[in-house]
C-alpha positions in Angstrom: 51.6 -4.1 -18.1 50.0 -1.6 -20.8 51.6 1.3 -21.2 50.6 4.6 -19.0 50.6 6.6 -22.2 47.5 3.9 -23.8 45.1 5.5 -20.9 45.9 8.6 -21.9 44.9 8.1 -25.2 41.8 6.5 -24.2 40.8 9.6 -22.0 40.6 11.6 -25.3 38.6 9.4 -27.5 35.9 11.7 -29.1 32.7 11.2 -27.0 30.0 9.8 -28.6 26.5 9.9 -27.0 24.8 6.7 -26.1 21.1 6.4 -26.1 19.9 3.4 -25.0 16.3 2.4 -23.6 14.7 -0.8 -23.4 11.5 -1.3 -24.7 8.5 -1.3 -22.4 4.6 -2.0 -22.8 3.1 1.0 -21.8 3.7 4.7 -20.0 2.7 7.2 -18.7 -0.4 5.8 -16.4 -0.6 2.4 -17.6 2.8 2.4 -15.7 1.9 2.5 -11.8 4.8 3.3 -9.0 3.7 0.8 -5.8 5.7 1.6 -2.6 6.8 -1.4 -1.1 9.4 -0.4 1.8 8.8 3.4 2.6 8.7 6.2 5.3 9.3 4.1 8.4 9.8 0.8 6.8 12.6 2.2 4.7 15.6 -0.3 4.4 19.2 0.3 5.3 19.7 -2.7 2.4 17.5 -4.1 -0.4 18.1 -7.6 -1.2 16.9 -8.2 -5.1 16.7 -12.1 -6.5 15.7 -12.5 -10.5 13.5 -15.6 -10.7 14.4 -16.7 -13.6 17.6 -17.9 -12.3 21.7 -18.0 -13.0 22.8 -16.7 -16.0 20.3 -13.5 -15.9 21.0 -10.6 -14.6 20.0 -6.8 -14.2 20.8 -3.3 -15.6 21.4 -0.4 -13.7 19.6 2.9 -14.4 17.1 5.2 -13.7 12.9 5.6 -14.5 12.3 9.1 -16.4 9.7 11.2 -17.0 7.5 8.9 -19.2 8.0 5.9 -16.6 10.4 4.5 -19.1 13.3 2.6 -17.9 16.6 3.9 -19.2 19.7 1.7 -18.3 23.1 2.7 -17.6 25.0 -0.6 -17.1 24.6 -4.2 -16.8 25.4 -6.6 -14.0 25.8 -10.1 -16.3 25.8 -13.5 -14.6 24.2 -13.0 -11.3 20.6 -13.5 -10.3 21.8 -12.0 -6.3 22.4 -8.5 -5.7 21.7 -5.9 -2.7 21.3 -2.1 -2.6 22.8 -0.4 0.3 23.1 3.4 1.6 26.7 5.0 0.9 27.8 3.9 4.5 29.3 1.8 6.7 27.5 -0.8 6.5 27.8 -4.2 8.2 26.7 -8.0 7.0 26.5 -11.0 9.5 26.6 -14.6 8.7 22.4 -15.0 7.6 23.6 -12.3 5.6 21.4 -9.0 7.1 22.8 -6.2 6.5 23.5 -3.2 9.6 24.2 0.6 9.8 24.7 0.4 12.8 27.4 -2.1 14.4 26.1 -5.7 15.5 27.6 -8.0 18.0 29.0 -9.9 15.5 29.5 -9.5 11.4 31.4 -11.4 8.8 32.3 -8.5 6.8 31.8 -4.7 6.2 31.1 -2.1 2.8 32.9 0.7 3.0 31.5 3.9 2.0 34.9 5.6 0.8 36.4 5.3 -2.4 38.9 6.8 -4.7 37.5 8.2 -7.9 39.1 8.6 -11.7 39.0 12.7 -11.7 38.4 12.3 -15.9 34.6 11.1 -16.7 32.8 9.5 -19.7 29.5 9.9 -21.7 29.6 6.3 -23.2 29.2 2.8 -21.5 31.9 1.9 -23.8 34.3 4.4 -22.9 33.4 3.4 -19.3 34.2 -0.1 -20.0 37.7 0.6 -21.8 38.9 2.7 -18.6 38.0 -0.5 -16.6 40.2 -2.3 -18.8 43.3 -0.6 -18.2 43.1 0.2 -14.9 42.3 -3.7 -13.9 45.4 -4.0 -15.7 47.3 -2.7 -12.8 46.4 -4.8 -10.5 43.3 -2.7 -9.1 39.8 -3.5 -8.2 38.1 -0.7 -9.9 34.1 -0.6 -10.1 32.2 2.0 -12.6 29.5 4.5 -11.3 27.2 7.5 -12.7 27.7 10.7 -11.5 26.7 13.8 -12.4 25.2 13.0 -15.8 28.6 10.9 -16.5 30.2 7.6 -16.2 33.2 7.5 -13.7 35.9 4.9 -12.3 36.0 3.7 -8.8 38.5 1.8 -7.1 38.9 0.6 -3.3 36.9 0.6 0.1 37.8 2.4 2.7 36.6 2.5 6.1 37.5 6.8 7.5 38.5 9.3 4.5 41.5 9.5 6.1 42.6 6.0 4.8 40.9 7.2 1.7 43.6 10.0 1.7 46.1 7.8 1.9 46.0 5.2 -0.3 45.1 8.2 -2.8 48.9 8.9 -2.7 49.9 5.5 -3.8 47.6 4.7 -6.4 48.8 8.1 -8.6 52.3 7.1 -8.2 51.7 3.7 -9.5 49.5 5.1 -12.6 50.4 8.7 -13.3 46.7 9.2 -13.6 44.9 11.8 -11.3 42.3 10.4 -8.6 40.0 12.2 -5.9 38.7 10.8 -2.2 34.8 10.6 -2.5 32.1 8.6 -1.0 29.5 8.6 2.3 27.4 10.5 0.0 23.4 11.0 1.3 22.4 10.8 -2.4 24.6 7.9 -3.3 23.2 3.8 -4.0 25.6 1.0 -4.1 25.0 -2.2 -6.0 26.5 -5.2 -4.4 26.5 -8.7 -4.7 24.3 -10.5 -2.0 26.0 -11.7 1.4 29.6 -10.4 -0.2 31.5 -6.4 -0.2 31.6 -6.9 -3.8 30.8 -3.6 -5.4 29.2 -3.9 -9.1 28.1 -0.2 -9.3 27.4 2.9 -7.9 25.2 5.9 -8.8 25.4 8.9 -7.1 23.4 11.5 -9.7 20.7 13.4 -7.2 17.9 11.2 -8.4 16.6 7.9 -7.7 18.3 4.3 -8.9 16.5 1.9 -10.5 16.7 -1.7 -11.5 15.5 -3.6 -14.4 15.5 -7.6 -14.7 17.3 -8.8 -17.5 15.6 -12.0 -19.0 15.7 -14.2 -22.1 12.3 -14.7 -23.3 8.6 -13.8 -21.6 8.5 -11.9 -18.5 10.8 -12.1 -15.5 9.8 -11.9 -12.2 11.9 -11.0 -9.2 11.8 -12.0 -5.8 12.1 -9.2 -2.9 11.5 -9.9 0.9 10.0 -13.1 -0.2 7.3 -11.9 -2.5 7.8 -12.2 -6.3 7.3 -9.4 -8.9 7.1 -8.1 -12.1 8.6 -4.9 -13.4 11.5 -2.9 -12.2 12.6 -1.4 -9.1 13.4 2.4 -7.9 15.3 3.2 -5.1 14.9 6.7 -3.4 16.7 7.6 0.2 14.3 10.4 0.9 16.3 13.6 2.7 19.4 11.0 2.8 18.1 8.6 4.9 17.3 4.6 4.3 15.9 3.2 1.4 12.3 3.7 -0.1 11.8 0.6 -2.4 9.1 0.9 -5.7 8.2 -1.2 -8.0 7.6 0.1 -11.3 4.7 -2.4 -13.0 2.0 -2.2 -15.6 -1.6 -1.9 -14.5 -2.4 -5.7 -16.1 0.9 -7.1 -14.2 -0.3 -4.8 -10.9 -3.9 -6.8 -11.2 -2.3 -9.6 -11.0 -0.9 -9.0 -8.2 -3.8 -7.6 -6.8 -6.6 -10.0 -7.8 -5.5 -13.7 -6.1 -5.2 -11.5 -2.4 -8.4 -9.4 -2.9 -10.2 -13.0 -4.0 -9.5 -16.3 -3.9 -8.3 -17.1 -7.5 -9.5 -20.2 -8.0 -13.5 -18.5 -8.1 -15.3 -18.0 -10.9 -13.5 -16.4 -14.1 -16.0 -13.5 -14.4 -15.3 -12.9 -10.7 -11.8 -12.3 -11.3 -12.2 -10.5 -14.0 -14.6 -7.9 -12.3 -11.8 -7.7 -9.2 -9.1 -7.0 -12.1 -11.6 -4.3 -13.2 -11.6 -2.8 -9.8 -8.5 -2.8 -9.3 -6.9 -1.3 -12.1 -9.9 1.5 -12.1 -9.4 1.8 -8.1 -5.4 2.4 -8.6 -6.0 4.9 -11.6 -7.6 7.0 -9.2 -5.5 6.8 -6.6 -2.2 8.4 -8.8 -0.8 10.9 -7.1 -2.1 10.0 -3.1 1.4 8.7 -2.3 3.1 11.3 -4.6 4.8 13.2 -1.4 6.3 9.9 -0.9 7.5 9.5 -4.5 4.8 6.8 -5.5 1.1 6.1 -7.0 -0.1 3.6 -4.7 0.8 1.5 -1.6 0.7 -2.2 -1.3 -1.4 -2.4 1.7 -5.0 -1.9 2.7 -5.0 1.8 2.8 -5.0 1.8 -1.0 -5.3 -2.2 -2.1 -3.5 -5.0 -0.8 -0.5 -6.0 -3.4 1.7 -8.8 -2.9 3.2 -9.6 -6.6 2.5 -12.9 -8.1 3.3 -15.4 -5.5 -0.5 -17.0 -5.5 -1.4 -16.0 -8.7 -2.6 -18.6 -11.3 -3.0 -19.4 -15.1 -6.8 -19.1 -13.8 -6.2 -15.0 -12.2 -3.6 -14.1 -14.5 -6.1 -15.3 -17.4 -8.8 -12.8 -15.9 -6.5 -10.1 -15.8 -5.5 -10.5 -19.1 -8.9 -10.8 -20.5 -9.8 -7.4 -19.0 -6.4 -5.4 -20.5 -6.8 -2.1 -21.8 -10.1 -1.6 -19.6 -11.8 0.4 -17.1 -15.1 0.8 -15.8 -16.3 4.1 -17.0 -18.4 6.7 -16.3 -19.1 9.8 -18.6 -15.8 9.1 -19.9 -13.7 9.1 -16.9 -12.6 6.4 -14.8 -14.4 5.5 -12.3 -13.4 5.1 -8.3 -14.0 1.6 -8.3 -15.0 0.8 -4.5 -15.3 -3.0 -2.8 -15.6 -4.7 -0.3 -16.2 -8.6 1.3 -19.4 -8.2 1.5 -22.6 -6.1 1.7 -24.8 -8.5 4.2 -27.7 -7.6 1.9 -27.6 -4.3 0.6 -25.1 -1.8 -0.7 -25.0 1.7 0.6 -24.8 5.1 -0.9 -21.4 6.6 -0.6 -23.1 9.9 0.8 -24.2 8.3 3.4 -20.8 6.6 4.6 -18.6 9.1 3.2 -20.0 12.2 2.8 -19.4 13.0 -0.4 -22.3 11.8 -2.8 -21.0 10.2 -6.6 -23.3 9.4 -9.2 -22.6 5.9 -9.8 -21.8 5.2 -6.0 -25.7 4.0 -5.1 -27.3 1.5 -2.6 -28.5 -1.5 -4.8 -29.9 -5.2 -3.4 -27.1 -7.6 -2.9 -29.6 -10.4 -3.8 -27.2 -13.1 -4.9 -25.1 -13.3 -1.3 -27.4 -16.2 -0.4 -26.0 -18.6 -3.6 -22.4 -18.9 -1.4 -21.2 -19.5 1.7 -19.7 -15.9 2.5 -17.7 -16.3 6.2 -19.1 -13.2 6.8 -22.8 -13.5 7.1 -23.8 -14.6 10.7 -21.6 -12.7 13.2 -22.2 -11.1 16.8 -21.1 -9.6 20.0 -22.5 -9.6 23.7 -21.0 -6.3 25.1 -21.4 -4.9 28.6 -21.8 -1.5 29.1 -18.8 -1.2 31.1 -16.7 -2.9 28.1 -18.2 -0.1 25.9 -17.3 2.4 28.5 -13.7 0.9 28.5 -13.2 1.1 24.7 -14.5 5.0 24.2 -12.1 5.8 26.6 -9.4 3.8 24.4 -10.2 5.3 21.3 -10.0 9.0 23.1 -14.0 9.6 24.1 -14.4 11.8 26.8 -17.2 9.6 28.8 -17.2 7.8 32.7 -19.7 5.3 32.6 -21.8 4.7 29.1 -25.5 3.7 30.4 -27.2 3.3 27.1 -26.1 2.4 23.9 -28.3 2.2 20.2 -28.6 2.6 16.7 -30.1 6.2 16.3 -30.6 6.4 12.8 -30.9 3.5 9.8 -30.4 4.0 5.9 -33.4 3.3 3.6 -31.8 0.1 2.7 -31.5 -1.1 6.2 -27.8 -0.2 6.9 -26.9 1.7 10.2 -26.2 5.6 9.3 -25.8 6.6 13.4 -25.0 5.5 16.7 -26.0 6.9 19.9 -24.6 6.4 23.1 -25.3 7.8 26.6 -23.1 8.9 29.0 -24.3 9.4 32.7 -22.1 12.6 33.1 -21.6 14.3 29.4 -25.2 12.6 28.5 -25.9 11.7 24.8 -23.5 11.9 22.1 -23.8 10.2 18.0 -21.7 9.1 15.3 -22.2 8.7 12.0 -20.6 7.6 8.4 -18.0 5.2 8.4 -17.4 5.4 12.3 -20.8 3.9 13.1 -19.3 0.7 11.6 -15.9 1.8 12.9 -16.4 2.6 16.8 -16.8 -0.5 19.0 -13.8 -2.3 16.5 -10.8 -2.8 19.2 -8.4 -5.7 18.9 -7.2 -5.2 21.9 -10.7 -5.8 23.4 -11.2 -8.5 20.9 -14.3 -6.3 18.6 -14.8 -5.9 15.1 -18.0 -4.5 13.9 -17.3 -5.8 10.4 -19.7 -4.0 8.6 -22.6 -1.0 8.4 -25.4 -4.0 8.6 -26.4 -4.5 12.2 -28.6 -4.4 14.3 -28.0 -3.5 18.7 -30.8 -4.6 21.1 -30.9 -4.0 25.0 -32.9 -4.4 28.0 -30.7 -2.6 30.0 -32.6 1.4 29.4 -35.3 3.0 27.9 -39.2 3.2 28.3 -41.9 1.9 26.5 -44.5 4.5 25.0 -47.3 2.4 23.4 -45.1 -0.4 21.5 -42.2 1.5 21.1 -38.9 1.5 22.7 -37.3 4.8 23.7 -33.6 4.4 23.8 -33.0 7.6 25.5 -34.5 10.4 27.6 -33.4 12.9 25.3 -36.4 11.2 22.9 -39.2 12.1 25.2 -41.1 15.5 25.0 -42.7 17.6 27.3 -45.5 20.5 26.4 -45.0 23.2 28.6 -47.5 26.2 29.9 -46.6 28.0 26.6 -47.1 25.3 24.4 -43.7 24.9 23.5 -42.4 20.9 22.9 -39.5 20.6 24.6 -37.0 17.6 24.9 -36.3 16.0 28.3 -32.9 15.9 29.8 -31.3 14.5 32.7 -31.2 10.8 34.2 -34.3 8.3 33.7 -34.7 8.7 37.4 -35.4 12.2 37.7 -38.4 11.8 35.2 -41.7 12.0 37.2 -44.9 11.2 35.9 -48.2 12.4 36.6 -51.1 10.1 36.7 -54.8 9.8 38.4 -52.8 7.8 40.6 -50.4 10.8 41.9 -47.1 11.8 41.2 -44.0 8.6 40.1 -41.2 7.5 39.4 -40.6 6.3 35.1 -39.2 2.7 35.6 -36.5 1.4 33.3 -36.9 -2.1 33.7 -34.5 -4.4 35.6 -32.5 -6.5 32.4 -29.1 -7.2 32.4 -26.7 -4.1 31.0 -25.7 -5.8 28.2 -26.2 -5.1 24.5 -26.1 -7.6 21.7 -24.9 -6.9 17.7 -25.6 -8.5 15.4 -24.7 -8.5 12.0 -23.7 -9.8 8.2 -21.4 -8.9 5.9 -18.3 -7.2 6.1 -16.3 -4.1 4.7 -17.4 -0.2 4.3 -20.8 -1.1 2.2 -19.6 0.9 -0.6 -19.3 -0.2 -5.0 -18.5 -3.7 -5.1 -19.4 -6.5 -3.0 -17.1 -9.6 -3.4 -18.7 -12.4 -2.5 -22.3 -10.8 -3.9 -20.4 -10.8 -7.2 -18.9 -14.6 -6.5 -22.7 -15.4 -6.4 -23.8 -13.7 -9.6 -21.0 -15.2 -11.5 -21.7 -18.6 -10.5 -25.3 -18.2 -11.5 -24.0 -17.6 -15.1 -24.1 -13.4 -14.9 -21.2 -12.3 -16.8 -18.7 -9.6 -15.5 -19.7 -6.4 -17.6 -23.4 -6.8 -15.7 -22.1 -7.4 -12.2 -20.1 -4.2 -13.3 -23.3 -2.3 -14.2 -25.3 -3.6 -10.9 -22.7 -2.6 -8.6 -22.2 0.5 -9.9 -25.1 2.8 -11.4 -25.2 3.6 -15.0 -21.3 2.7 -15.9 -20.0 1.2 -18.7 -17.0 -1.1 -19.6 -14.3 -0.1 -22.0 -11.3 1.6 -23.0 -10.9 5.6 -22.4 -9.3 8.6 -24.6 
């Protein structure tokens, strides 16, 4: 046994500061935080795997300012480790992990500990204090807290226990110890399946992990999807686990790319999708920032699942695009896509409200050179279905009697709906929610796009060769000469004729309507498969970029 007199020697070595940050490829922006696991999704336990296999493992630190990783400790030797909250926490046989007691479990983390009351600035002095203590026969762990290394030693279900076995361990060293643990701002770092503790960091900001690797890039797998980058872990107000995964904007693409398109198409495909993308996520910086990230991996930003169906062919495209945006008057533009137009792009004005430059309508002429899934679709909808599926999305309406496309874009897109209800009469929508409006799973709908067309024989007069879709459409001159519009029900409208006084007649056809449609998405920047076409018909990406967006250019910005 070393002497008790050698720690106390050790605990006043001269500090020495330690700076120590591994090198990364970019910051600031070209670094992008994804949220992965957040808000509701939040994980009581975070399983991390490194790819690149036994032998490699992590370091333990934290993300600052600059998005630079700076690492605190190393966990050698192990490609298998698991964050959990500072709490009880419970692991059954397939190894998922529990806050809250199963049926069954094979073993339990504690969340109280004893901690070394002295601290240290240096990983070495860290790793010196570890030494001796070992020495007496104690499982000790290290952990950062409050801008210092510590000691930590034992797992212990209650404080009380923690209490306890205080007494005994500063009789047997002489050195003086402190109960602490079940902390709201604490992260463990185990090893996978096991109540092994390899660190802890308990310092009032988020944890974060870096893969260590030998040579290249490593990639890391997490809830079956593999990534690049690191990892920071954030229990926002105390509670489970937000997961976020700190990545380059040229690894983020291509992670992006081969689920946006199918990466085997056309190189200068893929490259104009790795163009979007990155420009599309520079924009977004900051939407997610109450929730401690850029961007989100799903569909309400751009879909992001790492590299598991990337290939040489994607990740070739990505590459070949690095260090650029698409551009307009020097700023980054919002780079908006979509499946498919049908035909014809829109103007974002018209969709979204808000009109931007470079956001115009333009002919999506080259959709007819592929075999888009999305170009022949339709639906047969009764009335009554409609009827059924306002009242599902919240519309105050009884029984919908007619139902039309009130308005159309110059370029043959549908701006407005109108539908008529026989008690609260005629209502319209317009932008986005004339594509959006019908689309129920539950009824089995999806209006996939703003291209469509919706023809009826259920209501509506004919005046000359024209259709009226609703009586709010016909006009009346009164006495004074004033032009009124009709309202009411198509019965109550009388008309006067040499042969007296009758009825209008709506004709007797089935109440059904019929949509249909190409193309699918919002309308708006980009169409994917229009670009597919243009690329295979030898157009190279930095024109497709130009068409789909007005007066852009490609390159790099200040």
């Amino acid at each position: 046994m070393k002497n008790r007199n050698l720690m106390k020697i050790l605990l006043s070595v001269f500090i020495i500061s330690l700076v120590y940050i591994l090198p990364a490829k970019a910051a600031g922006s070209d670094v992008l935080k994804v949220g992965l696991f957040y808000s509701s999704n939040a994980l009581p336990a975070a399983n991390l795997q490194n790819v690149t296999g036994i032998g490699y493992g992590y370091e333990v630190g934290y993300f600052d300012s600059a998005r630079q990783f700076v690492p605190l400790y190393s966990i050698d030797s192990t490609n298998k480790i698991t964050m959990v909250k500072d709490k009880l926490m419970y692991i059954d046989s397939s190894n998922t992990y529990y806050d809250v007691k199963p049926n069954s479990f094979t073993t339990t983390i504690s969340p109280y500990h004893l901690q070394l009351n002295t601290q240290f600035e240096t990983r070495e002095e860290l790793e010196l204090a570890i030494y001796v203590l070992s020495d007496y026969g104690l499982t000790v762990f290290p952990a950062y807290t409050n801008d210092a290394y510590a000691v930590r030693m034992g797992q212990y279900e209650t404080k009380t226990k923690a209490e306890e076995a205080l007494l005994e361990v500063a009789a047997t060293t002489g050195l003086e110890f402190s109960v602490c643990g079940y902390s709201n701002t604490c992260y463990t770092v185990t090893s996978t399946g096991t109540n092994k503790i390899f660190f802890e960091y308990d310092n009032g900001t988020p944890m974060a992990i870096m893969p260590v690797y030998a040579e290249g890039k490593a990639q890391t797998w997490f809830k079956g999807y593999k990534y690049y980058g690191g990892f920071e872990y954030n229990r926002v107000n105390g509670n489970d686990i937000s997961v976020i995964n700190y990545v380059t904007e040229d690894d983020y693409a291509k992670g992006v790319v081969p689920y946006e398109v199918n990466p085997n198409w056309h190189t200068e495909v893929l490259k104009v999708q790795a163009l979007c993308a990155k420009s599309y996520a520079q924009n977004c910086i900051g939407k997610h920032k109450s929730q401690g990230f850029d961007i989100c991996d799903t569909t309400h930003c751009q879909v992001y699942n790492g590299t598991n169906q990337a290939t040489a062919n994607s990740d070739a495209a990505c590459d070949a695009v690095s260090g650029q945006y698409v551009v307009y008057n020097g700023k980054i533009a919002n780079t908006f896509f979509h499946a498919s137009s049908g035909g014809h792009t829109e103007d974002v004005e018209n969709i979204w409200g808000n009109k931007i430059d470079y956001l115009r309508g333009v002919p999506d002429d080259y959709l007819k050179y592929t075999s888009s899934p999305y170009e022949d679709w339709s639906y047969k909808l009764s009335l009554d279905k409609i009827t059924q599926i306002l009242k599902s999305k919240g519309y105050s309406v009884t029984k919908i009697t007619d139902f039309y496309v009130s308005k159309y874009s110059k370029y043959g897109n549908v701006l407005q709906l109108a539908f008529v209800d026989q008690t609260n009469g005629r209502k319209t929508v317009s932008g986005d929610t004339a594509r959006t409006l019908l689309n129920s799973s539950s009824h089995g709908v999806t209006i996939y796009s703003h291209r469509y067309t919706v023809t009826s024989d259920s209501a509506g007069v004919y005046v000359g060769n024209r259709q009226v879709k609703s009586i709010s459409d016909i006009f009346a001159i009164g006495a004074d000469l004033v032009k009124k519009a009709l309202t009411g029900n198509w019965n109550e409208v009388k008309v006067l004729s040499k042969n007296g006084v009758s009825t209008i007649s709506t004709g007797t056809g089935s109440s059904d309507i019929i949509i249909q449609g190409s193309g699918s998405g919002h309308n708006i920047g980009m169409s994917q498969w229009g670009a597919r076409g243009m690329a295979e018909k030898g157009i190279n990406y930095i024109d497709i970029i130009k068409h789909y967006f007005t007066g852009v250019e490609v390159g790099n910005v200040d």
